[in-house]
C-alpha positions in Angstrom: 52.8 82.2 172.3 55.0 80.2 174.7 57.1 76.7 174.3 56.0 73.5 175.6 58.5 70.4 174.6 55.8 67.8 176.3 55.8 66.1 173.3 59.7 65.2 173.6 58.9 64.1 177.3 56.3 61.8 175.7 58.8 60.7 173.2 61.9 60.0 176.0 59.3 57.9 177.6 58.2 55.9 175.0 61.5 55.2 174.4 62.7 54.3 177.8 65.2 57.2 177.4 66.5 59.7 180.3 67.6 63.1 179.7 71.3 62.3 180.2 71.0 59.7 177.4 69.4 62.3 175.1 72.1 64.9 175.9 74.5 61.8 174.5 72.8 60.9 171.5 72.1 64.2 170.4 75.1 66.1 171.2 73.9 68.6 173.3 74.8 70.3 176.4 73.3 69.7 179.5 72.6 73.4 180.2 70.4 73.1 176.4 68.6 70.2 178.4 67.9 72.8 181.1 66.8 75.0 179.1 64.0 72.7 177.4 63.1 71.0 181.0 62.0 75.0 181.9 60.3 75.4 178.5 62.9 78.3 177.4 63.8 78.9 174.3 66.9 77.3 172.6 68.7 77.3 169.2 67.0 75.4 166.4 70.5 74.0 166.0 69.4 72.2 169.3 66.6 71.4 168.0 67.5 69.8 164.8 70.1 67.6 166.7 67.3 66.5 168.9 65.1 65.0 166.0 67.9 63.6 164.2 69.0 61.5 166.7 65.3 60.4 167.9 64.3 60.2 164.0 61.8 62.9 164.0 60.4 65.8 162.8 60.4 69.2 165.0 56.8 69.0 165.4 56.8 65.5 167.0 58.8 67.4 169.9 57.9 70.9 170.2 54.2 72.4 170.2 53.2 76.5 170.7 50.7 77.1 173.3 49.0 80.8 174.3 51.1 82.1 176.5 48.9 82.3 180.1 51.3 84.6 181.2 50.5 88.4 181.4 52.9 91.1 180.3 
């Protein structure tokens, strides 16, 4: 199963947010923001801070797909 934060694009979006404000609000580091841009795995303490400051639950930004991806 791989990562796909689509639904916190969707989010930033409907909120008129950019990335940088996120980082901000959130407290995280712009590498972390990297990271989710490339659909890598971060720390749920990442992730946590993410839906507290956009006043969500995990699943609102965060889904598991199949991974396509042959190994």
């Amino acid at each position: 199963m791989a990562v796909s934060y689509k639904k916190l694009w969707k989010i930033l979006i409907d909120k008129d947010m950019k990335k940088k404000d996120l980082c901000v609000a959130a407290g995280i580091s712009h590498a972390s923001m990297a990271k989710l841009g490339k659909n890598e795995n971060v720390t749920t303490d990442v992730l946590v801070k993410i839906c507290t400051a956009l006043q969500c639950d995990i699943g609102d930004i965060m889904e598991l797909t199949p991974d396509t991806s042959s190994k």
